[in-house]
C-alpha positions as CSV (number, residue, x, y, z in Angstrom):
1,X,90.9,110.0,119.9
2,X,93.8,111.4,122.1
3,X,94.9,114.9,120.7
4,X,98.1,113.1,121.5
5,X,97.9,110.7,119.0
6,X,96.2,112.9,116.5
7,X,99.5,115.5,117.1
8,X,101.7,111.9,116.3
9,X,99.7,111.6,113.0
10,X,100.3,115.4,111.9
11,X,103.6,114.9,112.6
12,X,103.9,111.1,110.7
13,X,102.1,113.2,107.4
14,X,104.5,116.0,107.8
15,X,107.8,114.4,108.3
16,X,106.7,112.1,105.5
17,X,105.3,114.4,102.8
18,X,105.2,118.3,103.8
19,X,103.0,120.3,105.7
20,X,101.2,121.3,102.2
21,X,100.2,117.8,102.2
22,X,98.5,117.5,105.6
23,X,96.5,120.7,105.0
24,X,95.6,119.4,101.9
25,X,94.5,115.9,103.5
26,X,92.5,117.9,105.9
27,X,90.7,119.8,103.2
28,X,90.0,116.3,101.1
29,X,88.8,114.7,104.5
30,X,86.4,117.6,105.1
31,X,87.9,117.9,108.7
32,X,88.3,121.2,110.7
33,X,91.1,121.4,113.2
34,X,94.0,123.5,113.6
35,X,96.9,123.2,111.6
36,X,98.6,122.0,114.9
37,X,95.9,119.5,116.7
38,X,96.0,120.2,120.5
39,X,97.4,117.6,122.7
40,X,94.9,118.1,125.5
41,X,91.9,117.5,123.5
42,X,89.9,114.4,122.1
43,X,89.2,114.6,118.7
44,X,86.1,112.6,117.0
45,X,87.1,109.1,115.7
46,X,85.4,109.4,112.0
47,X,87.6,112.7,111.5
48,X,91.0,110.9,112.4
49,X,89.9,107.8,110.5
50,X,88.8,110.4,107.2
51,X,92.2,112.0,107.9
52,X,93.9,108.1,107.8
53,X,91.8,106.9,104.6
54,X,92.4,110.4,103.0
55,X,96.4,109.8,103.6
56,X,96.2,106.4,102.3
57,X,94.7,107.6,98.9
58,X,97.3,110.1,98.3
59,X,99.9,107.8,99.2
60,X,98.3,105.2,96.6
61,X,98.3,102.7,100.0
62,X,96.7,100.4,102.0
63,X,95.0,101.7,105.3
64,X,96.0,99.3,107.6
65,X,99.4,99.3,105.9
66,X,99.6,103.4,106.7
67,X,98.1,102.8,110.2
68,X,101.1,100.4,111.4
69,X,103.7,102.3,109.6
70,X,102.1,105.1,111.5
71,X,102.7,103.2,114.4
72,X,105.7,102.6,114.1
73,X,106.5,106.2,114.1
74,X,104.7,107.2,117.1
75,X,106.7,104.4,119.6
76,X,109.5,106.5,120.4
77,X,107.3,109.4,121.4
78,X,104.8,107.5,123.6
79,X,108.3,106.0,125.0
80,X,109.3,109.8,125.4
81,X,105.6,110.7,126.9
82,X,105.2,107.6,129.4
83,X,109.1,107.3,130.2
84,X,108.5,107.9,134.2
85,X,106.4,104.9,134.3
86,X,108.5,102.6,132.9
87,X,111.4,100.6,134.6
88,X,114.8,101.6,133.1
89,X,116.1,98.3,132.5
90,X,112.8,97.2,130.9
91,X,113.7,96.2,126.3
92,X,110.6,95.5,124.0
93,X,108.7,92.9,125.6
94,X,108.6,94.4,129.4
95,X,106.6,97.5,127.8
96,X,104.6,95.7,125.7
97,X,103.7,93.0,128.7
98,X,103.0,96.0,131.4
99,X,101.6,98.8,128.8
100,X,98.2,98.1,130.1
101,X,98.8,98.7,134.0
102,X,100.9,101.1,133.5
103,X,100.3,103.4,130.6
104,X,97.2,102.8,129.4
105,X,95.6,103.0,132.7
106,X,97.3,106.1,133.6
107,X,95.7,107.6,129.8
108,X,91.8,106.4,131.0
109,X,92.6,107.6,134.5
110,X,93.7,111.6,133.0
111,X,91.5,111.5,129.8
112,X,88.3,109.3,129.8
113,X,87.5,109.9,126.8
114,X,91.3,108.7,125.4
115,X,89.6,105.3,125.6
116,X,93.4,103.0,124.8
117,X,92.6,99.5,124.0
118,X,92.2,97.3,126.4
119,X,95.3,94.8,126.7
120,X,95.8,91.5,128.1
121,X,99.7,90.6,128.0
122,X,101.0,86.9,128.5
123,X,104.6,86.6,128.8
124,X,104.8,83.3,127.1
125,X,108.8,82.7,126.8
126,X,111.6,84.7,128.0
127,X,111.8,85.6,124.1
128,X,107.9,86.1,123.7
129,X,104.7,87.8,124.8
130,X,100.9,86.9,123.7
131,X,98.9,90.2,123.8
132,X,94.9,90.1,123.3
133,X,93.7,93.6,122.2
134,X,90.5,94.7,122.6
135,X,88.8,97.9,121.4
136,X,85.7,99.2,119.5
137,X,88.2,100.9,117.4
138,X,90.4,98.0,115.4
139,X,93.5,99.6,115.7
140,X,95.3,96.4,115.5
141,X,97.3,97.5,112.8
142,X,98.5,100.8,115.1
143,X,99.5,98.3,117.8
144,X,101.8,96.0,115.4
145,X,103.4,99.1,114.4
146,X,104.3,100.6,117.6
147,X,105.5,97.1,118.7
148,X,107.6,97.4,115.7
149,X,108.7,100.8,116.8
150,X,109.7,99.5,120.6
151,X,112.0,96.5,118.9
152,X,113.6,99.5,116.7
153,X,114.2,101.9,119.6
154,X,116.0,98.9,121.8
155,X,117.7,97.9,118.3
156,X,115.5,94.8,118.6
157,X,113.8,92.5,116.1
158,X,110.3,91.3,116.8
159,X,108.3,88.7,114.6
160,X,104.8,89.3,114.9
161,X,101.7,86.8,114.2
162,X,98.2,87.5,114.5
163,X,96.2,84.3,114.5
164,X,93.1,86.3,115.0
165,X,92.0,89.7,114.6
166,X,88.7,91.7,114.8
167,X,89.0,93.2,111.2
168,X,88.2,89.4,110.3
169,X,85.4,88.8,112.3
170,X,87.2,87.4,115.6
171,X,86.1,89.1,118.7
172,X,89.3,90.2,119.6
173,X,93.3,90.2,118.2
174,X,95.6,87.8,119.2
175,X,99.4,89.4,119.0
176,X,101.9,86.8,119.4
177,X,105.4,89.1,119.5
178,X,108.6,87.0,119.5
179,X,112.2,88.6,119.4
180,X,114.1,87.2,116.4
181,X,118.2,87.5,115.8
């Protein structure tokens, strides 16, 4: 996983509940990295996901519940990160509907082995977009959440269904995002 992402998720555990409790989550996961995860780096998959189910014990939560509150939290800085590739005028649904040509393919195109998910985006409705993620990972839950995190960032609502999803059984998600208010 992008050290990025893995820096975001520090971050999210220490804004949240201390830096004791990160170093502490590191320690119950059995993962060795720095305090301070490098942003340049990949880290290995099963160590972020022990460091996410190790969170979600302490917190008494659910994993998927942590991974899109997680999201969530990391919008505004992949907002910050990716801002000279996005159109000024552009709200929630014109990043979500052109996050695959342009961020996601400049991450594979500078890290290969960041490996984003792969997105197809619909705009279905001047007030909706259909997005069909794809990745071996199932971070589907990660995706609501920073979808959540654009609408808060343009003080937007969204309304999000998911009539399928992989951690079902279903090849791939189905995010139907529709602004609300």
């Amino acid at each position: 996983m992008h050290g990025i992402i893995v820096n975001q998720l520090r971050q999210f555990v220490v804004s949240n509940h201390g830096r004791e409790v990160w170093n502490r989550l590191r320690a119950d996961a059995g993962v060795e990295m720095a305090d301070v995860p490098a942003i340049e780096r990949a880290y290995d998959d099963a160590d972020v996901m022990a460091l996410v189910q190790a969170a979600a014990a302490a917190s008494g939560g659910d994993v998927q519940a942590l991974l899109e509150q997680f999201g969530e939290f990391l919008a505004p800085a992949l907002l910050r990160i990716y801002a000279p590739v996005l159109r000024p005028e552009w709200r929630t649904l014109d990043v979500i509907e052109h996050t695959e040509e342009r961020i996601h393919r400049v991450v594979r195109r500078q890290d290969p082995e960041a490996a984003p998910p792969y997105l197809t985006a619909t705009r279905a409705s001047p007030d909706a977009v259909v997005v069909d993620y794809v990745s071996p990972r199932r971070l589907c839950s990660v995706a609501r959440g920073i979808m959540h995190g654009l609408a808060s960032h343009f003080g937007e609502r969204l309304d999000i269904q998911q009539p399928t999803c992989m951690l079902r059984g279903d090849p791939a998600c189905l995010l139907v995002a529709r602004l609300v208010g």
